[in-house]
mmCIF file as Biopython writes it, N, C-alpha, C and O atoms, coordinates in Angstrom:
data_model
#
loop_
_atom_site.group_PDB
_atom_site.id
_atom_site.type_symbol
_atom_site.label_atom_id
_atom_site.label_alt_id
_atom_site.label_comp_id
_atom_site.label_asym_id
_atom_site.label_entity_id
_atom_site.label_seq_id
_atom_site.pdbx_PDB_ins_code
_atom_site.Cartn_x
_atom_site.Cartn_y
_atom_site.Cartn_z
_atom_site.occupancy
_atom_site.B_iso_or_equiv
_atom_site.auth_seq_id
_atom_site.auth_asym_id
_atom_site.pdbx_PDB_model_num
ATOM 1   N N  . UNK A ? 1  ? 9.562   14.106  23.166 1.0 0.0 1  A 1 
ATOM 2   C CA . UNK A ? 1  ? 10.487  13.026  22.939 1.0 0.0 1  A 1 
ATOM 3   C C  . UNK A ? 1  ? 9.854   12.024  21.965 1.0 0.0 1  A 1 
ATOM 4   O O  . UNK A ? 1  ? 8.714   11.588  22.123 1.0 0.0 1  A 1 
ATOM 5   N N  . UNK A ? 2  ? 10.781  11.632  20.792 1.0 0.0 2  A 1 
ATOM 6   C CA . UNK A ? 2  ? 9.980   10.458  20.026 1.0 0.0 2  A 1 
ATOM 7   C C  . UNK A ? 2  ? 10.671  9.285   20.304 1.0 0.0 2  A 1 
ATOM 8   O O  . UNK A ? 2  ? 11.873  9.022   20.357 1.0 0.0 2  A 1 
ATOM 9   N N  . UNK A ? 3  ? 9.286   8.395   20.533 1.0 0.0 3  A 1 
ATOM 10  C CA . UNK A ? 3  ? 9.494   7.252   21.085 1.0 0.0 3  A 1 
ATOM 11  C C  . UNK A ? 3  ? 9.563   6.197   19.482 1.0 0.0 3  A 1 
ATOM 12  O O  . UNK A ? 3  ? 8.773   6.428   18.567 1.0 0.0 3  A 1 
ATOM 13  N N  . UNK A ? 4  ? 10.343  5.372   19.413 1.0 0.0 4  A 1 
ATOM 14  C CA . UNK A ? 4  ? 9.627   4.657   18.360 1.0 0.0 4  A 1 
ATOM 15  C C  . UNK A ? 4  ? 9.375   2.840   18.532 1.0 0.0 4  A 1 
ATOM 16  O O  . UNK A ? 4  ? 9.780   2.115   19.441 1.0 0.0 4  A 1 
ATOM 17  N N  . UNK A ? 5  ? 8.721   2.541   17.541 1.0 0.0 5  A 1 
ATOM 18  C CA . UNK A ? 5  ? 8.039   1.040   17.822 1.0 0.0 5  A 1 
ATOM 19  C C  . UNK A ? 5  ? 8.730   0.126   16.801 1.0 0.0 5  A 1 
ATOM 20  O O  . UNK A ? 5  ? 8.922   0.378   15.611 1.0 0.0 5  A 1 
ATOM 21  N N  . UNK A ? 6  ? 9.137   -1.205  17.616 1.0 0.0 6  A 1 
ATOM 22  C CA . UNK A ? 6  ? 10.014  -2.055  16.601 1.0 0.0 6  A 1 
ATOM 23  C C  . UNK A ? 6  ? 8.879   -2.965  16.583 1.0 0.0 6  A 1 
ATOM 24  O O  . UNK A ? 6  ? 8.085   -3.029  17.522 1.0 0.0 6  A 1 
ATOM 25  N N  . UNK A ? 7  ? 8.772   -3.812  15.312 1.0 0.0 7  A 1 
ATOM 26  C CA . UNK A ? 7  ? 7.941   -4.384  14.845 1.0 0.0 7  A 1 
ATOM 27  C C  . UNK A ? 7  ? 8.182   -5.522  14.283 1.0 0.0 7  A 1 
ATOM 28  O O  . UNK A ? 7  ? 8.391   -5.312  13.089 1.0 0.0 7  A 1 
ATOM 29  N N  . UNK A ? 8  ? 8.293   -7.080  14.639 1.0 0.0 8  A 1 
ATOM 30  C CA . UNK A ? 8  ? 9.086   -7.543  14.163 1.0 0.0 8  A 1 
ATOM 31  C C  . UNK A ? 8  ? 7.858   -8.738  13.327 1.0 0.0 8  A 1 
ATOM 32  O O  . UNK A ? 8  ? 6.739   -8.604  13.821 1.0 0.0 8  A 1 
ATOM 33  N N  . UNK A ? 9  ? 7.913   -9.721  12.300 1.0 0.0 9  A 1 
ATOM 34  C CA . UNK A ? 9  ? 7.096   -10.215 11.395 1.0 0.0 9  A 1 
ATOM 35  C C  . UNK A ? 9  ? 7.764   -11.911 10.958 1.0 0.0 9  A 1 
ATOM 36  O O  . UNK A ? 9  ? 8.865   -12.009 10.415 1.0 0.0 9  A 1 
ATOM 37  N N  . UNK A ? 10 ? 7.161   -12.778 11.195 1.0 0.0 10 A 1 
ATOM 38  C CA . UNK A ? 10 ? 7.778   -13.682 10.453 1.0 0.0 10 A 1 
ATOM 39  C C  . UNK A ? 10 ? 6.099   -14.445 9.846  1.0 0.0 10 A 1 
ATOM 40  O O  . UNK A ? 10 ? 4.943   -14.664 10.210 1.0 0.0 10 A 1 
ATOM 41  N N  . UNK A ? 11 ? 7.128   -14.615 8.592  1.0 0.0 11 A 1 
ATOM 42  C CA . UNK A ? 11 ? 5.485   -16.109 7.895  1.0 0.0 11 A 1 
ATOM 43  C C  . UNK A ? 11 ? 6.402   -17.091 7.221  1.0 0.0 11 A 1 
ATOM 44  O O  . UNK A ? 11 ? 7.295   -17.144 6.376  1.0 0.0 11 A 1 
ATOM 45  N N  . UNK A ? 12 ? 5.656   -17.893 8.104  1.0 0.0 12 A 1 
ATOM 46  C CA . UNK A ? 12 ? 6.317   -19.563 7.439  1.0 0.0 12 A 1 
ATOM 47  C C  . UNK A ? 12 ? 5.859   -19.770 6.146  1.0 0.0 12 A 1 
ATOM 48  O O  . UNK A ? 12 ? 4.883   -19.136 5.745  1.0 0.0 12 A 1 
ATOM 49  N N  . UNK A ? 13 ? 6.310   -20.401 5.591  1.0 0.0 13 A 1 
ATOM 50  C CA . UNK A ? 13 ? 6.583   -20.935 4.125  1.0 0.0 13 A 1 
ATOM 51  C C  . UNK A ? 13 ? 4.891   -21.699 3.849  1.0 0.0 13 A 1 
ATOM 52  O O  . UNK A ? 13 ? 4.205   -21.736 2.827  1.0 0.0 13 A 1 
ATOM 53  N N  . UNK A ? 14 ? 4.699   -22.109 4.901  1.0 0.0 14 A 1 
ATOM 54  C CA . UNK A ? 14 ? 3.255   -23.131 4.786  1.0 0.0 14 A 1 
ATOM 55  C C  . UNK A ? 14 ? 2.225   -22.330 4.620  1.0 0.0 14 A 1 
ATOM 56  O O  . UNK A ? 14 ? 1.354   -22.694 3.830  1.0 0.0 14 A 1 
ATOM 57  N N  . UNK A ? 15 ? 2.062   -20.886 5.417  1.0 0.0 15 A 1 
ATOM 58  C CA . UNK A ? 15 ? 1.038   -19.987 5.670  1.0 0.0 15 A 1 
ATOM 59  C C  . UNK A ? 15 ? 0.845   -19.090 4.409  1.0 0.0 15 A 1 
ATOM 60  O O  . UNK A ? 15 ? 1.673   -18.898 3.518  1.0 0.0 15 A 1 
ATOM 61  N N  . UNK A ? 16 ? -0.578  -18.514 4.526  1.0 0.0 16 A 1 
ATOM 62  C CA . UNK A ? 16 ? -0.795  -17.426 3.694  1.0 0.0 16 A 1 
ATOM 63  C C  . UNK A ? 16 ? 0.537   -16.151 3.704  1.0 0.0 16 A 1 
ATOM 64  O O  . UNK A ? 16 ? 1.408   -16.063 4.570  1.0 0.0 16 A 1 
ATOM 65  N N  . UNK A ? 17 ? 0.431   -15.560 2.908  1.0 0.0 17 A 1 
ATOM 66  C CA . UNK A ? 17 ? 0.826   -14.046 2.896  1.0 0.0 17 A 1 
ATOM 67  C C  . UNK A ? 17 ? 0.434   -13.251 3.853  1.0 0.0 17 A 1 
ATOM 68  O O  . UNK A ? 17 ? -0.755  -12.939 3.783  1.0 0.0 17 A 1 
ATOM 69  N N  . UNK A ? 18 ? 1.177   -12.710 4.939  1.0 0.0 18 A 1 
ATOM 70  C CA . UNK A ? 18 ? 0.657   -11.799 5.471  1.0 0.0 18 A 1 
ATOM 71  C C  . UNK A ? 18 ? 0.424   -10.674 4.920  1.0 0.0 18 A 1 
ATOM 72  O O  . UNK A ? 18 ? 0.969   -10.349 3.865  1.0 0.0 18 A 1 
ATOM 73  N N  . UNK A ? 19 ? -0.666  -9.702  5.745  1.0 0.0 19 A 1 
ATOM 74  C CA . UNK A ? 19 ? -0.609  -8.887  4.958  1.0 0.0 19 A 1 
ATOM 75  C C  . UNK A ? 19 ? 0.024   -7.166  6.311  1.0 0.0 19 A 1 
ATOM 76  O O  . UNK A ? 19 ? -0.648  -6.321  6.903  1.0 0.0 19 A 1 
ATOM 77  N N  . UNK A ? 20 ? 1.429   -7.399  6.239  1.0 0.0 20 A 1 
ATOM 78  C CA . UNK A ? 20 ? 2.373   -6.261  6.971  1.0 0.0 20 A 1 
ATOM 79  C C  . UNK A ? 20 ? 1.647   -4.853  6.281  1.0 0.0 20 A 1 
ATOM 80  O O  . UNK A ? 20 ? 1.153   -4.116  7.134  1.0 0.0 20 A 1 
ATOM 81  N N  . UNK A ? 21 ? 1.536   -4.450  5.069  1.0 0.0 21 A 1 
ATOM 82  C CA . UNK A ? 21 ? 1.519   -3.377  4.631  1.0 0.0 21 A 1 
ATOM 83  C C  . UNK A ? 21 ? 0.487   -2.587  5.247  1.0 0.0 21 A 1 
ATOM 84  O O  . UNK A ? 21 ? 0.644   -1.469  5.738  1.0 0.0 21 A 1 
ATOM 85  N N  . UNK A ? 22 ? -0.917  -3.460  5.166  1.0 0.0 22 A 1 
ATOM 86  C CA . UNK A ? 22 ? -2.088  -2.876  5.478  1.0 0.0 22 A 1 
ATOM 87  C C  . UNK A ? 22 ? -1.742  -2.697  7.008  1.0 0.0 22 A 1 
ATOM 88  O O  . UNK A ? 22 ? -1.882  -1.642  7.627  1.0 0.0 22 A 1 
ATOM 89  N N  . UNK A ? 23 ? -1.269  -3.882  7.520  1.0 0.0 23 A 1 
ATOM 90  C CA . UNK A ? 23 ? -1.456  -3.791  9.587  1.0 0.0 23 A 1 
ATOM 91  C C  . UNK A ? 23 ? -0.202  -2.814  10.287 1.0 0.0 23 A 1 
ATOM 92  O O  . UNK A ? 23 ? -0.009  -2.685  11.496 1.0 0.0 23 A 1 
ATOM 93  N N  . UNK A ? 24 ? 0.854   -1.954  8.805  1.0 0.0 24 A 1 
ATOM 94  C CA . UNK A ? 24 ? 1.625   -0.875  9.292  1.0 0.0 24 A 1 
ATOM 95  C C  . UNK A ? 24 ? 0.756   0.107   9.110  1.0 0.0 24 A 1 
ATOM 96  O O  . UNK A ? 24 ? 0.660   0.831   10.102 1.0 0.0 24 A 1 
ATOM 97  N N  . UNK A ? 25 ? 0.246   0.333   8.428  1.0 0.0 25 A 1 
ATOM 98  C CA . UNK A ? 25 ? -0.945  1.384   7.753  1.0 0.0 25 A 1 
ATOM 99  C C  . UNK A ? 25 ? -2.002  1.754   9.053  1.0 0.0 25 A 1 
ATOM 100 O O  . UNK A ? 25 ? -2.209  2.846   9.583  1.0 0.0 25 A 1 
ATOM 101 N N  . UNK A ? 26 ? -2.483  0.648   9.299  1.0 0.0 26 A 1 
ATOM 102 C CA . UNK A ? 26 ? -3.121  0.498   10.581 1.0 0.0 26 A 1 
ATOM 103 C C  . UNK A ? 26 ? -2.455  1.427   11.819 1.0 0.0 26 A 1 
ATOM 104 O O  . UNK A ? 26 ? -2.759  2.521   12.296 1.0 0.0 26 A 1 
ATOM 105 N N  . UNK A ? 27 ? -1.429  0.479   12.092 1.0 0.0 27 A 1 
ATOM 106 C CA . UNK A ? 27 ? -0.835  1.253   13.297 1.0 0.0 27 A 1 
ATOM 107 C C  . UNK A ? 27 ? -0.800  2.144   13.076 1.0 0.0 27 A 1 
ATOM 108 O O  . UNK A ? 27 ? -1.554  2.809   13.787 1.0 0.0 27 A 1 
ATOM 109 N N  . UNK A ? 28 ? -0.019  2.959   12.033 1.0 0.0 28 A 1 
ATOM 110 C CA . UNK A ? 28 ? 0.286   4.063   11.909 1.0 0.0 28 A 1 
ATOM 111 C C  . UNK A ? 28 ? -0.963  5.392   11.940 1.0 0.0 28 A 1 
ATOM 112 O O  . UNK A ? 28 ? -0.829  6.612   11.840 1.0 0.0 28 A 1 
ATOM 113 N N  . UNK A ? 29 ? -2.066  4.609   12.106 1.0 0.0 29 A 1 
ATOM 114 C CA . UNK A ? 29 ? -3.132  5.758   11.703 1.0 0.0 29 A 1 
ATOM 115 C C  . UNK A ? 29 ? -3.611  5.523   13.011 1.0 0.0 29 A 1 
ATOM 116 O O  . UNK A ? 29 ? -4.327  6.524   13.017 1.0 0.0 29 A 1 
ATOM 117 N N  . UNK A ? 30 ? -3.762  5.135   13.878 1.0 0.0 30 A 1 
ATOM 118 C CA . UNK A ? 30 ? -3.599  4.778   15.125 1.0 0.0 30 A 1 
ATOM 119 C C  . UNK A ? 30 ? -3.141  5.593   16.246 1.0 0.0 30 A 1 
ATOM 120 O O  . UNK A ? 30 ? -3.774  5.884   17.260 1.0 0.0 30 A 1 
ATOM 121 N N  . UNK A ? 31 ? -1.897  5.933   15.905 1.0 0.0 31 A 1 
ATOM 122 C CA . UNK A ? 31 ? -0.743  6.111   16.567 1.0 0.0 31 A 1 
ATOM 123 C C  . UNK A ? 31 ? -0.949  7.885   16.131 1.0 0.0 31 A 1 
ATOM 124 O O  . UNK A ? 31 ? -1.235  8.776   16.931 1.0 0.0 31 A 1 
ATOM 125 N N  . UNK A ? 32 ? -0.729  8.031   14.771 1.0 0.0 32 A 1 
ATOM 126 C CA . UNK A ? 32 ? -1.814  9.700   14.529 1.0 0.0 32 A 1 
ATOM 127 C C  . UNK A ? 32 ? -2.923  10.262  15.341 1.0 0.0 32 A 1 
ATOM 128 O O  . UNK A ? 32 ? -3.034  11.346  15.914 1.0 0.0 32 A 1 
ATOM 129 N N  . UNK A ? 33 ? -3.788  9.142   15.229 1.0 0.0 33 A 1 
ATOM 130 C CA . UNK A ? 33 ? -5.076  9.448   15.979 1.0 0.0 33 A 1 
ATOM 131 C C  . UNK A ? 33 ? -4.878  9.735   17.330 1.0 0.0 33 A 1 
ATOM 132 O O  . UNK A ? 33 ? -5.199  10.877  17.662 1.0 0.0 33 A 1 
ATOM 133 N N  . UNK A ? 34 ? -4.423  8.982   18.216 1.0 0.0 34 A 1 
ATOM 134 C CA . UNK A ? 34 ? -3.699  8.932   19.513 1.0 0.0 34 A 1 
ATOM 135 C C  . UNK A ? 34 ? -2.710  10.179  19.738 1.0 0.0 34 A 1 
ATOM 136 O O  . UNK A ? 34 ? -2.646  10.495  20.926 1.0 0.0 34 A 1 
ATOM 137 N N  . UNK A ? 35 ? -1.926  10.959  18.876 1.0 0.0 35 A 1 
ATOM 138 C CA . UNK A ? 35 ? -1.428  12.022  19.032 1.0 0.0 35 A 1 
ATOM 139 C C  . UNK A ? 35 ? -2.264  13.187  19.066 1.0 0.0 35 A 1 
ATOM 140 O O  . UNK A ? 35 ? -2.131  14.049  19.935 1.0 0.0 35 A 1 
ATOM 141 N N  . UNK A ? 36 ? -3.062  13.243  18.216 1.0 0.0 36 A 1 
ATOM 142 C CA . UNK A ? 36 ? -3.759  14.393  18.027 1.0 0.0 36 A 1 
ATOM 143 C C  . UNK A ? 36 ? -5.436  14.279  19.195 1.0 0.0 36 A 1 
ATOM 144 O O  . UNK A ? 36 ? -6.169  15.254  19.361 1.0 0.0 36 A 1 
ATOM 145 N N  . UNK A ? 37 ? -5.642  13.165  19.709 1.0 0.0 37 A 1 
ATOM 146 C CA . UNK A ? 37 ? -6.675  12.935  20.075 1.0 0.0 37 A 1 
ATOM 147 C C  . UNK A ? 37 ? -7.344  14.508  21.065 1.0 0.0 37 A 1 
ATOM 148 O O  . UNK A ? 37 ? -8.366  15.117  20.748 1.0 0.0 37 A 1 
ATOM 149 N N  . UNK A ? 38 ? -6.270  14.923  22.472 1.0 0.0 38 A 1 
ATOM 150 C CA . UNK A ? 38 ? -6.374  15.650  22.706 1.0 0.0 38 A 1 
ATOM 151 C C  . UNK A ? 38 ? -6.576  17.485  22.164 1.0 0.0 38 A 1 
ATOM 152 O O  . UNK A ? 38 ? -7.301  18.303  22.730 1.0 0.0 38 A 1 
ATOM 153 N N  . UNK A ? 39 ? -5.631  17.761  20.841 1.0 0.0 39 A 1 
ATOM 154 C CA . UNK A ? 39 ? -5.917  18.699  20.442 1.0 0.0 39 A 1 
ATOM 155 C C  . UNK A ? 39 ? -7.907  19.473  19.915 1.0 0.0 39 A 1 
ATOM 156 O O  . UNK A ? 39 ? -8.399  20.553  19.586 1.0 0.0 39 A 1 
ATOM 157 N N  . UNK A ? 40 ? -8.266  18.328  20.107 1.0 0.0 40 A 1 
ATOM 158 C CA . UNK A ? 40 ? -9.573  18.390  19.437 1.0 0.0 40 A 1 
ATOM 159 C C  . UNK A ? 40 ? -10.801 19.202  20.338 1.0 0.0 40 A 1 
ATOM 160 O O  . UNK A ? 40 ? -11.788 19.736  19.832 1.0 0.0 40 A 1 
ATOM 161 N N  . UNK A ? 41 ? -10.563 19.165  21.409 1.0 0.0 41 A 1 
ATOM 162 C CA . UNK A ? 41 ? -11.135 19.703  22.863 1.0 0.0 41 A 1 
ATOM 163 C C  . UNK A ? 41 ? -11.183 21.333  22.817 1.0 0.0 41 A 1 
ATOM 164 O O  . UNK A ? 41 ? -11.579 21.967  23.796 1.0 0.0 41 A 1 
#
């Protein structure tokens, strides 16, 4: 079953740039790792 993840982001006008791209990148390699973790055994 695929589950999926909502992700939601806000940056105020005052603050830096977040940086979403890299911290989806992140999860996402994460979330790979975590799938496959068991096959490795």
């Amino acid at each position: 079953m695929t589950q999926k993840i909502l992700i939601l982001a806000a940056n105020p006008k005052t603050t830096l740039t977040l940086r979403l791209d890299e911290e989806m990148r992140e999860i996402d390699e994460g979330l790979r790792r975590s799938k496959n973790r068991d096959q490795s055994f």
